[in-house]
C-alpha positions in Angstrom: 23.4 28.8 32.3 22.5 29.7 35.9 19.6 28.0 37.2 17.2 28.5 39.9 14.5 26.3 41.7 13.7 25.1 45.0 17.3 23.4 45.5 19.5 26.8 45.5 21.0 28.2 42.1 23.8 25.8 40.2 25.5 26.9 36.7 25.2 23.9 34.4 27.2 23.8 30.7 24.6 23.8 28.0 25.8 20.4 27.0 24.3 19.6 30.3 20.5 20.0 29.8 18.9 16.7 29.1 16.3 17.1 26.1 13.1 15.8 27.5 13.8 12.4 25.7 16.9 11.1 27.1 16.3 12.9 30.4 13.8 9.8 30.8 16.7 7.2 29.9 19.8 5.4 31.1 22.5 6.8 29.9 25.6 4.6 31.5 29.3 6.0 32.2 31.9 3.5 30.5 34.7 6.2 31.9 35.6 3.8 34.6 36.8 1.2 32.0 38.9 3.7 30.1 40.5 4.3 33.5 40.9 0.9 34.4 42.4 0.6 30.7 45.1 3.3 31.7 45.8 0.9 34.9 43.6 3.3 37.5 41.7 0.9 39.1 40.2 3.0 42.3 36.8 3.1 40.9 34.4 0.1 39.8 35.8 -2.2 37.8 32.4 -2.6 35.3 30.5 0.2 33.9 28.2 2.0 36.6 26.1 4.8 36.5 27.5 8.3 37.6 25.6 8.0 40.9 26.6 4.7 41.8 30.2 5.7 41.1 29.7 8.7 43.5 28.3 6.5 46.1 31.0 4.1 45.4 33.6 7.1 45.5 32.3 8.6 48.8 32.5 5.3 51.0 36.7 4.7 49.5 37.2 8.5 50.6 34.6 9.6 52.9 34.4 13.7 53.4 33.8 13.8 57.7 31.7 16.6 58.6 34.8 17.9 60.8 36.5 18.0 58.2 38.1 21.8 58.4 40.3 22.2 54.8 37.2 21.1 53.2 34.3 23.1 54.8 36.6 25.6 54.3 36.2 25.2 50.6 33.0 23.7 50.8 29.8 26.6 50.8 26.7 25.3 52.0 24.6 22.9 49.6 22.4 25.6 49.1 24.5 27.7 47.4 27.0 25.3 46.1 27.6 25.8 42.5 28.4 22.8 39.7 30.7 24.3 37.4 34.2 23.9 36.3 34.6 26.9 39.2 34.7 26.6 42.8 35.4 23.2 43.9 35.7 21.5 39.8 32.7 19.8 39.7 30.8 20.0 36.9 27.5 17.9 35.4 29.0 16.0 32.5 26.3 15.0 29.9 26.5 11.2 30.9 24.9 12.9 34.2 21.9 13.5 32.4 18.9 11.9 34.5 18.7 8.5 33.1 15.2 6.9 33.6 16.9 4.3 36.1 20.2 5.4 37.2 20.9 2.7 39.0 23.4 1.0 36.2 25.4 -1.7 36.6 26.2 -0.6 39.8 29.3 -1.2 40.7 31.1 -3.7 43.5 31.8 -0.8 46.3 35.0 -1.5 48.3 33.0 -1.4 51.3 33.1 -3.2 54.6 31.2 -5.5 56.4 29.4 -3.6 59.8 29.8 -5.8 62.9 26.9 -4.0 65.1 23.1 -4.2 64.9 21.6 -0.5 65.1 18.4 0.6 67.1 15.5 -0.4 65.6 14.2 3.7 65.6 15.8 7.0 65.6 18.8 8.1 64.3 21.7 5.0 63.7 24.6 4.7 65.4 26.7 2.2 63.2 30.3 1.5 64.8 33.5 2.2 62.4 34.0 0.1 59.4 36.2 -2.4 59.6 39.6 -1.8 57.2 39.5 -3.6 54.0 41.3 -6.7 52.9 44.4 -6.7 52.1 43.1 -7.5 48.2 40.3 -4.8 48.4 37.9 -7.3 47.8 34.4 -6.6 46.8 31.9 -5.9 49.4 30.7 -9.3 50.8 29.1 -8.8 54.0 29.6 -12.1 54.8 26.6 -13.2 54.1 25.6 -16.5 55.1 22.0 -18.8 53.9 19.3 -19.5 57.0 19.3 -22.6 58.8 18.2 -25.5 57.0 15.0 -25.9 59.3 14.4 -21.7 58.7 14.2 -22.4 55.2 12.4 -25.3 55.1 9.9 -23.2 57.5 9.7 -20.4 55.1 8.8 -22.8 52.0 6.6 -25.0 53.8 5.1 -22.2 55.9 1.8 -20.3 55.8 3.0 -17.4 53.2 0.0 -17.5 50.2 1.3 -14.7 49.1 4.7 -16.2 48.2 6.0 -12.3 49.0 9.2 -11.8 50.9 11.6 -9.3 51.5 15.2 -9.5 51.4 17.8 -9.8 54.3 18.6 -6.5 56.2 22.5 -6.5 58.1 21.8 -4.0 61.1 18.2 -4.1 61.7 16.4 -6.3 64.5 16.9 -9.8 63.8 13.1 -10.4 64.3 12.1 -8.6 61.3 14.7 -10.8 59.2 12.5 -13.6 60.1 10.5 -15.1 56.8 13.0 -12.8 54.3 15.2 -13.8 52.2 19.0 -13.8 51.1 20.3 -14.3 47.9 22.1 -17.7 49.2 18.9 -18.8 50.5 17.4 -18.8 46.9 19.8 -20.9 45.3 20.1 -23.0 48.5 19.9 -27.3 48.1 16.9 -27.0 50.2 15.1 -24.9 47.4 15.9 -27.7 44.9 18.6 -29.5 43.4 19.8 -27.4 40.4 20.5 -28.9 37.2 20.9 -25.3 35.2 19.5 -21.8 35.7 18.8 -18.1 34.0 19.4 -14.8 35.9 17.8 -12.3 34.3 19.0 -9.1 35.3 20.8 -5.2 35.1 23.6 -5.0 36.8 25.5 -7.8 37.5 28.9 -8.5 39.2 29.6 -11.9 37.8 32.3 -13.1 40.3 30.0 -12.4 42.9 27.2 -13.7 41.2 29.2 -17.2 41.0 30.3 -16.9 44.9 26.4 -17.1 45.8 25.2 -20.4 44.4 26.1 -23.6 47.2 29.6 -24.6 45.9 28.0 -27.7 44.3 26.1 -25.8 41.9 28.8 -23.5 41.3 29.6 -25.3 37.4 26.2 -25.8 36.7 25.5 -24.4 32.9 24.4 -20.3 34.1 22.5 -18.4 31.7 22.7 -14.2 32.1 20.5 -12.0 30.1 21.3 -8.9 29.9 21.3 -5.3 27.9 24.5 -4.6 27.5 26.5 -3.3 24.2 30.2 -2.1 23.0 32.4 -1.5 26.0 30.1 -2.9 28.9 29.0 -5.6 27.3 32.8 -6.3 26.7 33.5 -6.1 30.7 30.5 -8.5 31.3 32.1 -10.9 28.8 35.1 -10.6 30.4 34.4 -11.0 34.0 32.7 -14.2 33.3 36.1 -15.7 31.1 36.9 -17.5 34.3 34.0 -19.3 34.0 33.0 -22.0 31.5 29.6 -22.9 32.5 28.5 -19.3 31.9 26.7 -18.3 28.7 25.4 -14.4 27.6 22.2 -13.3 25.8 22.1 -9.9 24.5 18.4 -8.4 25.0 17.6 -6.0 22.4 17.2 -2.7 22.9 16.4 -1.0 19.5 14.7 2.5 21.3 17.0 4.8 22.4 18.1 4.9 25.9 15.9 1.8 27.1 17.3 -0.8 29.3 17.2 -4.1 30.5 15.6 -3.8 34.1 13.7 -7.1 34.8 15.1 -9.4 37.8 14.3 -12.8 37.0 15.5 -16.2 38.0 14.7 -19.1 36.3 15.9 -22.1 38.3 15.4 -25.9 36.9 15.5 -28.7 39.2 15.7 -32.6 39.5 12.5 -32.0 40.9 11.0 -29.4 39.0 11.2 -25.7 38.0 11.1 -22.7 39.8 10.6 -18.6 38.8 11.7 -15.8 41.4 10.9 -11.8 40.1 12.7 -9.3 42.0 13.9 -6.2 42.4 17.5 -6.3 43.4 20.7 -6.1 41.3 23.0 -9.3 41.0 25.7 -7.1 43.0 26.4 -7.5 46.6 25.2 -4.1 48.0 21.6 -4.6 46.7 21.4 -7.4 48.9 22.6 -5.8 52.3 21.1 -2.7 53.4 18.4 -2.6 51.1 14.5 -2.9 51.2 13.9 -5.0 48.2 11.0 -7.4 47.0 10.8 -11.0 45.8 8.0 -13.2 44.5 9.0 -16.7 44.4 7.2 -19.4 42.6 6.0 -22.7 43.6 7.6 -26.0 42.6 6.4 -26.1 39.1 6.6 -30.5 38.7 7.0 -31.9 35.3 4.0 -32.9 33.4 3.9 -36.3 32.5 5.5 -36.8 28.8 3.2 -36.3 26.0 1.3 -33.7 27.4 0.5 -31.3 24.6 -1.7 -27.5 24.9 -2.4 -25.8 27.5 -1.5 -28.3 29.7 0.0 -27.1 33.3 -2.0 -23.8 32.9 -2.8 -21.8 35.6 -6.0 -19.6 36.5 -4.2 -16.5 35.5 -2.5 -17.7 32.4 0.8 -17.4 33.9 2.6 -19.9 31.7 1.6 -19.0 28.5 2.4 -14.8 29.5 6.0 -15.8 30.7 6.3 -17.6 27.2 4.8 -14.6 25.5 7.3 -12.8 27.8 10.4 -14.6 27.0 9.3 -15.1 22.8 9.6 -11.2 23.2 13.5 -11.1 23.2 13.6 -12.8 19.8 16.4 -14.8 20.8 17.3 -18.8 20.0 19.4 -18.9 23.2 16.2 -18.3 25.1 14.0 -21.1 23.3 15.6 -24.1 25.4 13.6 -22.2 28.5 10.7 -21.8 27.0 10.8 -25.2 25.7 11.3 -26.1 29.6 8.5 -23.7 30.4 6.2 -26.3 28.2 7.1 -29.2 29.8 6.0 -28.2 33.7 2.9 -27.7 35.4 2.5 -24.1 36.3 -1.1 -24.7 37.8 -0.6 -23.7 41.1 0.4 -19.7 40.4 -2.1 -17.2 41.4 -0.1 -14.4 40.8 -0.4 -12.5 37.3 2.7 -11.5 35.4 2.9 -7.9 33.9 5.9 -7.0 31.7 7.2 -4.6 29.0 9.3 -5.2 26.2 11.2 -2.2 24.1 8.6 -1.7 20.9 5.7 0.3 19.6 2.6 -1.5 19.8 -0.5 -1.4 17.9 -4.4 -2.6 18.0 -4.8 -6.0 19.9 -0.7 -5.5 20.8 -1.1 -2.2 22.9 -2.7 -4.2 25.6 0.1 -7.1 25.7 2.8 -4.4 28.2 3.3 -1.5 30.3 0.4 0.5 31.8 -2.5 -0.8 29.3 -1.1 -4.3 30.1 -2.3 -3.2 33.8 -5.1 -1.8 32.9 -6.7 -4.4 31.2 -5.3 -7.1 34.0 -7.7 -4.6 36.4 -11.0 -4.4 34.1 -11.0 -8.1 33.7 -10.5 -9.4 37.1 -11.1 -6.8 39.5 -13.9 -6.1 40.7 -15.9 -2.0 41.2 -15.9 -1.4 44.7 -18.8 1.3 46.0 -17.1 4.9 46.2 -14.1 4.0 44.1 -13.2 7.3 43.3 -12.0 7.8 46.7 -9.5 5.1 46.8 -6.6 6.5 46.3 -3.7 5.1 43.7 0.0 4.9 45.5 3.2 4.6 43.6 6.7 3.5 45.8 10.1 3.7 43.6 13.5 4.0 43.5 14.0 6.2 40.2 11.8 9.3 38.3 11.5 9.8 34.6 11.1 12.8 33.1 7.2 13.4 33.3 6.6 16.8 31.1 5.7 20.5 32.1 2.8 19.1 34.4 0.3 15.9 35.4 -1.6 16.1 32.2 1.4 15.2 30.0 1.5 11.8 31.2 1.1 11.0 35.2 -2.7 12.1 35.9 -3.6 11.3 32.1 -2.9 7.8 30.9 -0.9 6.3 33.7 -3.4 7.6 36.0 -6.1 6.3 33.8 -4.8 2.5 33.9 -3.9 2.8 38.1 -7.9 3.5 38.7 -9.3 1.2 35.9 -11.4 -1.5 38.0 -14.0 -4.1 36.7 -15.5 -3.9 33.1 -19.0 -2.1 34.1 -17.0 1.1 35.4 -17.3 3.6 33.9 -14.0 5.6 33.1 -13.4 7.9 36.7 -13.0 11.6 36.7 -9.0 11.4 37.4 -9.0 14.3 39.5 -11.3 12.8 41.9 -8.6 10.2 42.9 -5.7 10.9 45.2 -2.2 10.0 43.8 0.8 9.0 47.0 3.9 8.7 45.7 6.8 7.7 48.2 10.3 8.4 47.5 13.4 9.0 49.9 13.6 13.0 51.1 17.2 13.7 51.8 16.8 12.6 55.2 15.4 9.3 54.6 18.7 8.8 52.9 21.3 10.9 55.3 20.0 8.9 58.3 19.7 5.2 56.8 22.1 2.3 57.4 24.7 3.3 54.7 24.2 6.9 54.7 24.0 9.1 51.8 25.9 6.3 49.6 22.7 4.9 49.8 21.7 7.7 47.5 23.7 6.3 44.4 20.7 3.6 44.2 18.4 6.6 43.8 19.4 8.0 40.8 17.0 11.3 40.6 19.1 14.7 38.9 18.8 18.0 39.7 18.7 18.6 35.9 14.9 16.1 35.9 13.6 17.4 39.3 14.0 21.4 38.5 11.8 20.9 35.4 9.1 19.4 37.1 8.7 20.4 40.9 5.2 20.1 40.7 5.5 16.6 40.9 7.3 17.0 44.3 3.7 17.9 45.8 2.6 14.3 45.4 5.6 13.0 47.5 5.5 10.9 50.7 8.1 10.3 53.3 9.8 6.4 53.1 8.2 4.7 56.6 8.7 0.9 57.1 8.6 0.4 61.1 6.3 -2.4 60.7 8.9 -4.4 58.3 12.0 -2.3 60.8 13.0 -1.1 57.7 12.7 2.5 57.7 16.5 2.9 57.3 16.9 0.2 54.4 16.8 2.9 51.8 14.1 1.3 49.1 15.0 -0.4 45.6 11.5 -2.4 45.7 9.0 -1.0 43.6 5.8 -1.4 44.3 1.5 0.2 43.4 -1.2 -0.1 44.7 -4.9 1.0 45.4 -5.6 1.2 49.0 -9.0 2.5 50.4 -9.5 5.9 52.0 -8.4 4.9 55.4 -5.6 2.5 54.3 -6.7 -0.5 56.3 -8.0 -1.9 52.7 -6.4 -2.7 49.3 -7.9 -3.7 46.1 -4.5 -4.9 44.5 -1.0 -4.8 44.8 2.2 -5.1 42.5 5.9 -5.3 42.9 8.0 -5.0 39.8 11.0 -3.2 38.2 9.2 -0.7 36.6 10.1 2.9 38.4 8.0 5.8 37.8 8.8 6.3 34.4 7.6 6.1 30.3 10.0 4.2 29.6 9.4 1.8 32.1 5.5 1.8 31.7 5.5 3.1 27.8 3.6 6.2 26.5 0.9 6.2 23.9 1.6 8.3 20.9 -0.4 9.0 17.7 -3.3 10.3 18.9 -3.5 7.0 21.4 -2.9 4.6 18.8 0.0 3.1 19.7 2.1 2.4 23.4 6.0 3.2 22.7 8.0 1.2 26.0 11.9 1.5 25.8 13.1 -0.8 28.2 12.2 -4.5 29.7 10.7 -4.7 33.1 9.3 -7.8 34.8 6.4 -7.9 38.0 4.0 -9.9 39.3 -0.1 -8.5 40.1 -1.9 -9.9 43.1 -5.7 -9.7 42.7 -8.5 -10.8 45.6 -10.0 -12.8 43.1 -6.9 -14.9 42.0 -6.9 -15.7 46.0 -10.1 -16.9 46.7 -11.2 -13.5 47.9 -14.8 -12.4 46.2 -15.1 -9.0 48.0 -12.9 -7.4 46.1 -9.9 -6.7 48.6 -7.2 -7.7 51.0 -7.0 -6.2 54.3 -3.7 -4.3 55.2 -1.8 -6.4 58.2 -1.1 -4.7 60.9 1.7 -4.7 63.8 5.1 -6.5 62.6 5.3 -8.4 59.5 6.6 -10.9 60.9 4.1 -11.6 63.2 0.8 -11.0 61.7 -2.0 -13.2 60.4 -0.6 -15.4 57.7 -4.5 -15.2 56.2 -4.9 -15.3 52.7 -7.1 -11.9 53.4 -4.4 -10.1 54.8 -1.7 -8.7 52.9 1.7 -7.8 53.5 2.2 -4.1 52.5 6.4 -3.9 53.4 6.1 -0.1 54.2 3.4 2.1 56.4 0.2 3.1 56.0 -0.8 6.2 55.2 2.7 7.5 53.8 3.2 10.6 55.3 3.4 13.6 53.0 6.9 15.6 52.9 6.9 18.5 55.4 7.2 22.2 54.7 11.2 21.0 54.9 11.5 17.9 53.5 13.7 17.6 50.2 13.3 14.7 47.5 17.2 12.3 47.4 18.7 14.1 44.3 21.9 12.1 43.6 24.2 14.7 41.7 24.1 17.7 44.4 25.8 18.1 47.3 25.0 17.8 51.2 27.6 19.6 53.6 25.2 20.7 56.0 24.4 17.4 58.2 26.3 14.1 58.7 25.1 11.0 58.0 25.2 7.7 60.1 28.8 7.0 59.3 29.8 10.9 60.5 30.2 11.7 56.3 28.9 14.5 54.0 28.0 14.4 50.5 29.8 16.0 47.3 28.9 13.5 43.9 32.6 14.7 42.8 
């Protein structure tokens, strides 16, 4: 059927239009392990959504804007049509806007870039470098900090125990205080005796490749969601390894996945918990802006110790046991057992989570959005003229959200985004301002990897034409004070600033995208909270800081240079986001872009 919006007219096949359920899902595309089965072995070699494949298609055969034979079959994006016409690209059903498209993505066969670009305007990247000889996954070359940088960074004044991941290409400056992969699983972070990545997509070998080569056959536990053919790739990547072991989350609800990032990491000299947002794969950790909490040194408690022991003011320990008991699993009870034994005093962080499930009375409060809310009426506190604060939302991936706000955004998540302090009384929603910042087209065309750093940003044409008004709540992606304005986003993060941004009255980062079945929806009447999928992030509240006014300030001028005060907090992007302009377009992954080159000199066509 021909439709129309305000991205041009495309013919989609019937089988093409996502029911409002699974257009809220992740749907993964298995197709490139049949191929690899028939011995074609140009795309991924692990399951990967459709957008991450396109991505990773795009960079192995980029389209150049000069290209003449294919402008010349090429019509503008506006017009360009996706059937089995024209250029033979149609929207298969596995296209269907998953709630997180950002599946297993894949290892691109991308190269390393050997020149730093300009800290604002456009970017000017020099030439990739040809692949190896073995078309090795990307690697980047990544190497850990110094030893003294790390020690700095541990040791150093960071309260907030927030950092940000490693950028290749920005200013080396705003590098300073974040954080590689390597420099997580350093020696200087503790000297590992076994460890738990919790995660979505994962490319084991590389995986492996990241831990210091002593820890390398230390025992490795990977939780994951994957079934049937994935779940058989997974298992198979990881044959070369015997210190690796699987455990299979369970995902009963349809089209629910396993999203949490989480690290569990025991040490000869204690434990340690990281919650992130990136993918175990190497792009996520490149060109990226992407968030990590990192624990403290959690020592042993002395033996005996029984209870509540090692208990921290925000109940950490016992909701990351509550957390973990939720996957049901006996593989998992050696950790929580481990949990148990150390002292997790010292967090001051809370921990909010879902788990897949329809909960009831007492229950409906344990995840998701009412999890948040309830976090917010207990231990924040009213602020005068709270209506005017407005709520912000920053993500990576859109849900399906219904025909308008009062199906689900400006109704019940709304309600749990403003709830504050037990006295106030329940705020007229449409007196507080929702932000939302996502990537427009731009944002995407003119960032470090171009528009394959679309495939991370898995919104469909099929989800956004059903509900454009959503697209008047969107704000531009800004990050000059982190230099990261052209490190597409994968963090996700909310928050409640005050009216002229220089306040906040919390903050979270997680892996929960703007979606139901990340945050859950209530059904019967309100009764029950239906979540699909697991999703792992951590709350920080004034109060669990020492902070009795109810606030952090927003730090100004470079992150890397600001007061290190526990009163100042360090929001990764600018403030106020800038709303989209009269032009501005929000990244839709499965559409084509002809019109403008990207930094590498490349168009767009998801074919």
């Amino acid at each position: 059927m021909l439709q129309e919006g305000a991205h041009g007219k495309w013919t989609v096949s019937s089988s093409d239009e996502s029911t409002e359920e699974n257009s809220d899902s992740e749907k993964p595309s298995t197709s490139s392990l049949l191929d690899a089965a028939r011995g074609r072995t140009s795309g991924p070699q692990y399951p990967c959504s459709e957008a991450r494949k396109a991505a990773h298609k795009r960079k192995a055969s980029p389209l150049k804007i000069s290209d003449k034979k294919f402008s010349a079959e090429v019509p503008p994006a506006e017009k360009q049509r996706t059937s089995q016409e024209g250029l033979g690209w149609c929207l298969s059903s596995s296209d269907e806007e998953p709630e997180d498209q950002e599946k297993h993505a894949h290892k691109e066969t991308l190269k390393k870039e050997k020149c730093d670009a300009p800290k604002e305007g456009p970017v000017n990247l020099c030439k990739d470098d040809e692949l190896s000889e073995n078309q090795k996954a990307e690697e980047y070359n990544e190497t850990p900090s110094e030893a003294q940088d790390t020690w700095d960074l541990l040791n150093g004044g960071n309260p907030f125990r927030f950092f940000l991941t490693k950028v290749r290409g920005i200013e080396q400056s705003y590098n300073s205080g974040a954080l590689h992969i390597k420099d997580i699983l350093s020696p200087l972070f503790g000297t590992l005796i076994s460890s738990a990545q919790f995660n979505y997509c994962i490319d084991v070998g590389w995986l492996v490749r990241q831990y210091p080569q002593e820890f390398r056959k230390k025992p490795l536990l990977i939780v994951h969601g994957e079934k049937r053919e994935s779940k058989a790739e997974l298992l198979a990547q990881a044959r070369p390894y015997e210190n690796i072991s699987f455990c299979q989350a369970k995902l009963d609800i349809a089209f629910g996945t396993h999203h949490t990032k989480m690290m569990l990491l025991l040490y000869e000299e204690g434990l340690r918990v990281v919650i992130h947002t990136s993918n175990l794969i190497a792009e996520d950790w490149h060109q990226k802006t992407q968030g990590i909490w990192l624990s403290p040194l959690y020592p042993r408690l002395p033996q005996g110790t029984t209870g509540s022991a090692g208990e921290s003011e925000t109940n950490f320990k016992s909701d990351l046991i509550s957390y973990l008991m939720a996957y049901n699993s006996p593989t998992l009870k050696e950790w929580i057992d481990l949990i148990q034994e150390h002292d997790l005093s010292e967090t001051r962080v809370y921990l909010l989570g879902s788990t897949p499930g329809r909960y009831q009375g007492s229950d409906k409060e344990k995840w998701g959005h009412l999890r948040l809310r309830k976090l917010l009426k207990e231990h924040s506190s009213s602020i005068p003229a709270q209506e005017s604060w407005p709520v912000l939302g920053q993500f990576s991936s859109i849900g399906s959200m219904g025909a308008d706000g009062s199906k689900w955004l400006c109704s019940e998540f709304q309600e749990s985004l403003v709830a504050a302090g037990s006295s106030v009384t329940t705020l007229l929603k449409c007196d507080v301002p929702i932000h939302l910042v996502y990537p427009t087209v731009n944002n995407v065309r003119q960032s470090l990897e171009g528009y394959p750093a679309g495939g991370s940003l898995p919104y469909s044409i099929q989800t956004a034409q059903k509900q454009l008004w959503l697209h008047s709540y969107f704000h531009k992606w800004s990050a000059e004070i982190s230099g990261r304005s052209h490190a597409i986003p994968h963090i996700k993060t909310y928050m409640r600033p005050s009216p002229d941004f220089r306040k906040i009255a919390w903050f979270l980062v997680t892996s929960a995208n703007l979606s139901k079945a990340a945050w859950g929806a209530l059904e019967k009447n309100g009764t029950q909270l239906m979540i699909r999928s697991y999703e792992l992030g951590v709350l920080f509240l004034p109060s669990a800081f020492g902070l009795d006014k109810g606030y952090f300030h927003v730090r100004g001028k470079m992150l890397s240079e600001s007061n290190d005060s526990v009163t100042y907090f360090p929001v990764p992007y600018d403030l106020p986001p800038e709303q989209y302009g009269s032009k501005d377009q929000p990244w839709i992954w499965n559409i084509p872009y002809t019109n403008a080159p990207d930094t590498h000199g490349n168009m767009w066509v998801p074919s």
